[in-house]
C-alpha positions as CSV (number, residue, x, y, z in Angstrom):
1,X,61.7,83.8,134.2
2,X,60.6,82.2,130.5
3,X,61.6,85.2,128.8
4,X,59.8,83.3,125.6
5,X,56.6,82.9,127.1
6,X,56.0,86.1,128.5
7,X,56.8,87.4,125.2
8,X,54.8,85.3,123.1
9,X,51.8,85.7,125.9
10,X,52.2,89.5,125.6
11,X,50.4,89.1,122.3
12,X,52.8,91.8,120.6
13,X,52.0,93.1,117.3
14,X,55.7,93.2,116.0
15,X,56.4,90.1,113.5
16,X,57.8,86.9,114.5
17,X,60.6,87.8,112.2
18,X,61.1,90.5,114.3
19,X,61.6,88.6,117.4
20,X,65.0,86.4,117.9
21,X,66.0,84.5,121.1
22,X,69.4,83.6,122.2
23,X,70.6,86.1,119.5
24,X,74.3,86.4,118.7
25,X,75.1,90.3,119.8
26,X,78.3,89.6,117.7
27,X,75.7,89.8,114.8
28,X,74.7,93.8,115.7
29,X,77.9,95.2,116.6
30,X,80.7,96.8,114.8
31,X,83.4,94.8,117.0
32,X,81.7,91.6,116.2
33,X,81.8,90.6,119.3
34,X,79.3,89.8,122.4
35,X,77.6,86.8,123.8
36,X,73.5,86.3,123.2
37,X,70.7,88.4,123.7
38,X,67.9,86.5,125.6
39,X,65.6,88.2,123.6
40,X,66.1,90.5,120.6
41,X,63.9,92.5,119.5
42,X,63.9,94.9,116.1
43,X,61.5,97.7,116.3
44,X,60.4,100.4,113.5
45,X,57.7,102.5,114.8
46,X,56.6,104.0,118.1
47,X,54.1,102.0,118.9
48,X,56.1,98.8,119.2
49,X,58.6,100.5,121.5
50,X,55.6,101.8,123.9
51,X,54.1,98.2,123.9
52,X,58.0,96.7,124.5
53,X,58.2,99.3,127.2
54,X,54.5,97.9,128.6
55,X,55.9,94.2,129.0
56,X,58.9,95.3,130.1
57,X,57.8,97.4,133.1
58,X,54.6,94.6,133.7
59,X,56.8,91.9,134.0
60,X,60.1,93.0,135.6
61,X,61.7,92.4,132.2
62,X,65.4,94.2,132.0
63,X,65.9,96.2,129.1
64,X,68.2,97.3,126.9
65,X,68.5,99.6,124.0
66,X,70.8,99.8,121.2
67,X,71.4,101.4,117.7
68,X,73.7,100.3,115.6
69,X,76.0,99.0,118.2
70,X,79.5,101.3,116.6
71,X,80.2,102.1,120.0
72,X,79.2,99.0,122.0
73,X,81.3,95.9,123.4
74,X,78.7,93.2,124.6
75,X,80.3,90.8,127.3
76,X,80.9,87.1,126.8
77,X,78.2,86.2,128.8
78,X,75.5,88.3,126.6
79,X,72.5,90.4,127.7
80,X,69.8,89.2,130.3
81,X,66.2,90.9,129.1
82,X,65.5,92.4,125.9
83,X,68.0,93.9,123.4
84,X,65.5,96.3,121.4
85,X,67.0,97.5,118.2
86,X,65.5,100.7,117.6
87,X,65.5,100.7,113.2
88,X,62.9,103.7,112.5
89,X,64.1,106.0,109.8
90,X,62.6,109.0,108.7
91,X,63.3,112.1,107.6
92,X,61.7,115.6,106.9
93,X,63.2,119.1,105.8
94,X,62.1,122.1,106.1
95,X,62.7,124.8,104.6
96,X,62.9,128.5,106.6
97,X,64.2,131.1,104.9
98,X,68.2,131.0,105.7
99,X,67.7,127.7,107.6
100,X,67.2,124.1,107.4
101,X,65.1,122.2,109.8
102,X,65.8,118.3,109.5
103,X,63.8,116.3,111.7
104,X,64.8,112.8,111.8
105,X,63.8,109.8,113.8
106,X,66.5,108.3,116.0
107,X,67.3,105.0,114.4
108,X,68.5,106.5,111.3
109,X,72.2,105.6,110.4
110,X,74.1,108.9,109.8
111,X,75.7,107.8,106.7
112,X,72.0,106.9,105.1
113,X,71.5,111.1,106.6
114,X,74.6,112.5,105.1
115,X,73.5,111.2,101.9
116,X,69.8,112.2,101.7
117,X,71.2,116.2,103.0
118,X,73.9,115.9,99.9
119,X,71.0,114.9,97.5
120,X,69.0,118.1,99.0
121,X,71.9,120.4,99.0
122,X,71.8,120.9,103.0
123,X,75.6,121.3,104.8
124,X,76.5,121.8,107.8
125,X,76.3,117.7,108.6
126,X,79.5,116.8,106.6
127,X,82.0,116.6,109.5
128,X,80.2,113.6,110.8
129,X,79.5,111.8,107.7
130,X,81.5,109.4,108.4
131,X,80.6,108.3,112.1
132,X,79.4,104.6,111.6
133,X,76.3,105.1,114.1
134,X,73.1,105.9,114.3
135,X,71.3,109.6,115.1
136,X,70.2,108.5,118.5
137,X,73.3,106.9,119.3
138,X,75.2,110.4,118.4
139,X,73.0,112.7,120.3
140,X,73.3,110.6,123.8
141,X,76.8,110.7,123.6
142,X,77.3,114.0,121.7
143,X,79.5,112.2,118.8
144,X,82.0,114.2,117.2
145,X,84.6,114.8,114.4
146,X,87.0,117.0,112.6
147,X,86.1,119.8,115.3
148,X,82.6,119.3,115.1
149,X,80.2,117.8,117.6
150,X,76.6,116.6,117.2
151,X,75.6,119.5,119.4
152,X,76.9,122.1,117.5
153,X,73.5,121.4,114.9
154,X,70.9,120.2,117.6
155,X,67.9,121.9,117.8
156,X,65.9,119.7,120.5
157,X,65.2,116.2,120.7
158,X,62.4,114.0,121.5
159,X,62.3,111.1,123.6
160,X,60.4,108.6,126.0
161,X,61.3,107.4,128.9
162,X,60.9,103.7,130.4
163,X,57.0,104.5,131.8
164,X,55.7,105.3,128.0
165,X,55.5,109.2,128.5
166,X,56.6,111.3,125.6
167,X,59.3,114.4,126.1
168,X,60.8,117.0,124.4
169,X,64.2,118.8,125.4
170,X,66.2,121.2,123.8
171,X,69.5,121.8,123.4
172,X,70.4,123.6,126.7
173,X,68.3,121.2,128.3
174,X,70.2,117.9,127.0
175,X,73.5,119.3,128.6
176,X,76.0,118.5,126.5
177,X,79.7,117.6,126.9
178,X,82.3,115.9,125.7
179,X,81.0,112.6,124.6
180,X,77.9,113.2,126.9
181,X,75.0,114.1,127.7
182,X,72.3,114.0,130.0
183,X,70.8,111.0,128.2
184,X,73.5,108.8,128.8
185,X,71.9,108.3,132.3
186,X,69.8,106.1,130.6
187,X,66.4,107.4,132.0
188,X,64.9,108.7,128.4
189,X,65.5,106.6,124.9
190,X,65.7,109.1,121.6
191,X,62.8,108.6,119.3
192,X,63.8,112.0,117.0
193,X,65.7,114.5,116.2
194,X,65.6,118.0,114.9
195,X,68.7,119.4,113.3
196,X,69.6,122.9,112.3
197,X,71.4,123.2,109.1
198,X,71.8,125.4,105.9
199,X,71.8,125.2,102.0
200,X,75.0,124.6,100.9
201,X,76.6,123.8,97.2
202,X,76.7,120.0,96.0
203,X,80.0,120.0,94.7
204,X,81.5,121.7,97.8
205,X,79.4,119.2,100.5
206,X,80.1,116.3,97.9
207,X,84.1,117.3,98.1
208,X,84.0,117.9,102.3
209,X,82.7,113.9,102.5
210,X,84.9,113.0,100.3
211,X,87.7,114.5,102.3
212,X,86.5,113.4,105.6
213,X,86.0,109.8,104.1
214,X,89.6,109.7,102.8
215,X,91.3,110.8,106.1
216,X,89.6,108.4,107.8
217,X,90.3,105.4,105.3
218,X,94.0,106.4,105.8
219,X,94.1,107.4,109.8
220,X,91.7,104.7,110.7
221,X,91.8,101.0,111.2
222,X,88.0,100.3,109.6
223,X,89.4,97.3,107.7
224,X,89.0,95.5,110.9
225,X,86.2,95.1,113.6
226,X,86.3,97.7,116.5
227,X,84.1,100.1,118.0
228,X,85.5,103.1,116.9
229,X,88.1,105.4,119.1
230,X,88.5,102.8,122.6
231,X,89.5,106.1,124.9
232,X,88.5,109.7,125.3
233,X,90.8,112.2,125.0
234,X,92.4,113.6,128.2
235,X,92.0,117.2,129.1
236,X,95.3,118.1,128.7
237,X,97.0,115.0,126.4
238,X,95.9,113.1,123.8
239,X,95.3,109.6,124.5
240,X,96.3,107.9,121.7
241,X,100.0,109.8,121.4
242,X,100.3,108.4,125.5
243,X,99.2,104.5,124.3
244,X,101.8,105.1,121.3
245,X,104.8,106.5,123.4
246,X,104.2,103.8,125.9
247,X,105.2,100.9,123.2
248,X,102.3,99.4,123.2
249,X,101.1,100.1,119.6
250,X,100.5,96.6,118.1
251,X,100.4,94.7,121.8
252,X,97.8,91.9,121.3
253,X,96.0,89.9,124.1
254,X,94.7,87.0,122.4
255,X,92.6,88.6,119.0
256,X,92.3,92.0,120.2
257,X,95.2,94.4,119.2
258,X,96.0,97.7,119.7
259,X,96.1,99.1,116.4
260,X,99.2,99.3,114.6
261,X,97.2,102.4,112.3
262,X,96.2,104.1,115.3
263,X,96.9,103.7,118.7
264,X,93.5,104.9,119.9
265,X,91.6,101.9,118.6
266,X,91.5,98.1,120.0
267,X,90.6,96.3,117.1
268,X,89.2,92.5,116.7
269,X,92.3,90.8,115.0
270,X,90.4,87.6,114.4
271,X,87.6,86.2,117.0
272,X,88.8,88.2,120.3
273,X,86.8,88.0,122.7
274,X,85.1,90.7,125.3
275,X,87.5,89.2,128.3
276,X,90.4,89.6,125.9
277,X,89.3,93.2,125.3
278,X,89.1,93.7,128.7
279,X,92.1,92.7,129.3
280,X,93.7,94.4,126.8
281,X,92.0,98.0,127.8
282,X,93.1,97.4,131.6
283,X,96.7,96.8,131.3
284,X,97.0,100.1,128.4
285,X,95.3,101.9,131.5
286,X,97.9,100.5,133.8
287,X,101.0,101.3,131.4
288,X,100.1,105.0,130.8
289,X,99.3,105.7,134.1
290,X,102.6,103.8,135.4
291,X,104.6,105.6,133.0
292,X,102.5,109.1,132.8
293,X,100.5,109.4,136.0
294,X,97.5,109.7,133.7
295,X,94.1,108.1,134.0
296,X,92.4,106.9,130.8
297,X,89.2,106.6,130.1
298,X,87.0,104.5,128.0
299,X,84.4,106.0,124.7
300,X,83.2,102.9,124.3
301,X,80.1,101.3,126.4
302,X,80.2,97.9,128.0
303,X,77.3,96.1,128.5
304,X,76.5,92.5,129.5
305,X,77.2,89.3,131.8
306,X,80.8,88.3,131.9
């Protein structure tokens, strides 16, 4: 299959800027790591994803969707298909009596969010200021911080699934859990968002971020590549505390290290690569479970051709 040519045959509307091949995936990651896309693609409106979603399903195109690739590791061996980069960001608010309705599209970075709701005096959003992803990433794995989740302020979510056809769901529907939900199964791609929120003070939503910001500055290892926390939490230990009494904070496979800041992160030392990772993530899971009979599992995704 001539990925190129069925693209440029396609006709699509989206610039040729737009449209990379053989793309670094180390380039749109937070781990700066991953082999090439064989075609990347950056979209900003609905109508280029519908069209993508046409050629894709026409010509037996695999396809892949990311946002801003904080909780991604890409393979060495990149991605086969289209990598479509979902970049739309918009925002409304309105206002209804006691509540806040903020409706925002999907590829809108929740840092860029946190910001505009400050400016307009909204809380309720400050807890996960600091998560380095985008809405749409949040919502399809129910992101969470400081005791709050994304689900705790979703109202209902729009989306479209692989076929073109709009949906709504709300939040009973999108059946949340811990660092889930129901569109992880990768059936429906989030196009926006509506969020529930309040009117707050300035100084007081100002001083929460700042807070948040600060703990994670100090707790965190965000001087370095990663994708954010490596393992969930167990159910009745916390994984990071298991990784640490183990010995293995600082162990290093190649560039990837287990962070001597925080034990919960793999971090990119200096060019690791996704097999180093890998290798890295299997023999933590073999240590706790040798020496505490407990199974780990990973937050971040893997994607990719080894």
């Amino acid at each position: 299959m001539n990925i190129k040519k069925l693209i440029e045959d396609a006709d699509l509307r989206i610039e040729q800027s737009k449209i990379l091949y053989e793309e670094p995936m180390s380039k749109h990651t937070s781990f700066k790591i991953g082999g090439p896309a064989e075609c990347f693609i950056k979209i900003d409106n609905i109508e280029d994803l519908k069209q993508i979603l046409e050629v894709s399903k026409e010509n037996h195109i695999p396809l892949t969707i990311i946002g801003n690739g904080s909780n991604l590791l890409v393979l060495d061996g990149g991605v086969k298909g289209i990598v479509l980069k979902i970049q739309i960001e918009e925002c409304s608010i309105l206002e209804q009596e006691d509540r806040i309705k903020v409706i925002v599209s999907s590829g809108m970075k929740i840092g860029k969010l946190a910001r505009i709701l400050l400016k307009e005096k909204i809380t309720g959003f400050e807890e996960l200021s600091g998560i380095p992803g985008t809405i749409g990433g949040a919502v399809r794995m129910n992101a969470g911080a400081h005791g709050k989740e994304i689900k705790d302020i979703v109202k209902r979510v729009k989306c479209i699934d692989y076929q073109g056809n709009e949906k709504t769901f709300n939040n009973q529907e999108l059946e949340f859990g811990y660092r889930k939900s129901m569109l992880k199964n990768n059936r429906y791609i989030v196009t926006e968002v509506e969020l529930e929120l309040q009117k707050g003070n300035e100084d007081m939503i100002k001083q929460k971020m700042e807070e948040y910001a600060k703990y994670r500055k100090e707790k965190q290892p965000i001087e370095y590549p990663s994708a954010g926390s490596t393992f969930k939490r167990g159910k009745d230990f916390i994984t990071a505390k298991l990784i640490d009494d183990a010995g293995l904070k600082g162990y290093t496979i190649g560039g990837a290290e287990v962070s001597i800041k925080h034990s919960g992160f793999i971090i990119n030392k200096g060019n690791a690569t996704a097999k180093e990772i890998i290798q890295l993530v299997e023999y933590i899971k073999e240590e706790v479970y040798k020496k505490f009979s407990k199974k780990i599992e990973l937050e971040i995704e893997v994607i990719g051709e080894e």
